[in-house]
C-alpha positions as CSV (number, residue, x, y, z in Angstrom):
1,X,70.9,-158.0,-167.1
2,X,72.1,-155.3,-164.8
3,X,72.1,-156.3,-160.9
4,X,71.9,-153.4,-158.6
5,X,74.7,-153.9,-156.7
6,X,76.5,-152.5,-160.4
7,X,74.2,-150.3,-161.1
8,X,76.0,-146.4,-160.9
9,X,76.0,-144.9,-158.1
10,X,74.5,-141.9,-159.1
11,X,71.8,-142.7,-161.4
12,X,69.0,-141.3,-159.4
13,X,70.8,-137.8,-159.3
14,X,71.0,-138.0,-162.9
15,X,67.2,-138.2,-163.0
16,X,66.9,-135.9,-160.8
17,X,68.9,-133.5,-162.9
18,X,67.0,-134.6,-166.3
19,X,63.5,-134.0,-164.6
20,X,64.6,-130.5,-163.4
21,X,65.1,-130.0,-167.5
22,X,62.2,-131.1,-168.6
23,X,60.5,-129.3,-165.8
24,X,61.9,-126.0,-166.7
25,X,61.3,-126.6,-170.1
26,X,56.8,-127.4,-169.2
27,X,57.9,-124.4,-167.0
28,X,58.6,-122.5,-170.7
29,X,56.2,-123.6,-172.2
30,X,53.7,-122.9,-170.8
31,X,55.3,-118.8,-170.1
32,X,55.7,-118.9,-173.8
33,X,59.6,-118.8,-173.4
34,X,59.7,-120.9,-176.6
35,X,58.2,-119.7,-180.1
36,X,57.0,-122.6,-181.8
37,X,54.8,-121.7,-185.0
38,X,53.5,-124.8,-185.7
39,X,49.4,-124.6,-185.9
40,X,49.5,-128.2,-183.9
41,X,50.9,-126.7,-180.5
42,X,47.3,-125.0,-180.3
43,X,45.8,-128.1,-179.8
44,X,47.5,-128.8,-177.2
45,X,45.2,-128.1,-173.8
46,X,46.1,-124.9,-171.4
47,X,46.9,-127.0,-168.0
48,X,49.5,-129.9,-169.6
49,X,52.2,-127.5,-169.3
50,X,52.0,-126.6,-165.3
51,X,51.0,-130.3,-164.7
52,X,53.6,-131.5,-166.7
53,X,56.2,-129.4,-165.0
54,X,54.6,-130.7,-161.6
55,X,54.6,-133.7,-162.3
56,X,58.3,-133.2,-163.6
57,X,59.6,-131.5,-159.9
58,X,57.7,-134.1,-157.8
59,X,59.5,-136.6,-159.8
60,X,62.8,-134.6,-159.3
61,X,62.4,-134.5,-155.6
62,X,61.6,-138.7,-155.3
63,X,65.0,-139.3,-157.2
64,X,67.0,-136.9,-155.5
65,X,65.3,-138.3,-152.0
66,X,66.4,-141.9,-153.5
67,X,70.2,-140.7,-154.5
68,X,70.2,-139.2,-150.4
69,X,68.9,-142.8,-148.7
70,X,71.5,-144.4,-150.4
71,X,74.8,-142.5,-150.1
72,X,76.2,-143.5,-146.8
73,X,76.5,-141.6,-144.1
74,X,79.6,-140.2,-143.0
């Protein structure tokens, strides 16, 4: 078990930061940055990409908001 007071002190950056990739990466998807031939990415609905990469960057601004409430102030 992990108690928070050991917990690293900048694990919500680090989400932050892996929420901005996966962001940009909905972001490529859906501008067809990526060339993926497989017939099964057709399936695959028009708006999950931009409300992926939403859901992605609201996520990235509630950890980074997190990492900033608990850094003290100096």
């Amino acid at each position: 078990m992990i108690l928070a007071g050991n917990s690293h002190p900048n694990r919500h950056l680090h989400a932050a930061g892996w929420d901005m990739v996966l962001a940009f990466a909905a972001a490529g998807m859906h501008y067809n940055l990526f060339a993926l031939e497989h017939p099964g990415w057709e399936m695959v609905p028009d708006w999950l990409w931009p409300a992926l990469m939403l859901v992605f960057l609201f996520s990235a601004l509630w950890s980074y908001g997190k990492h900033r409430r608990r850094q003290p102030r100096r």
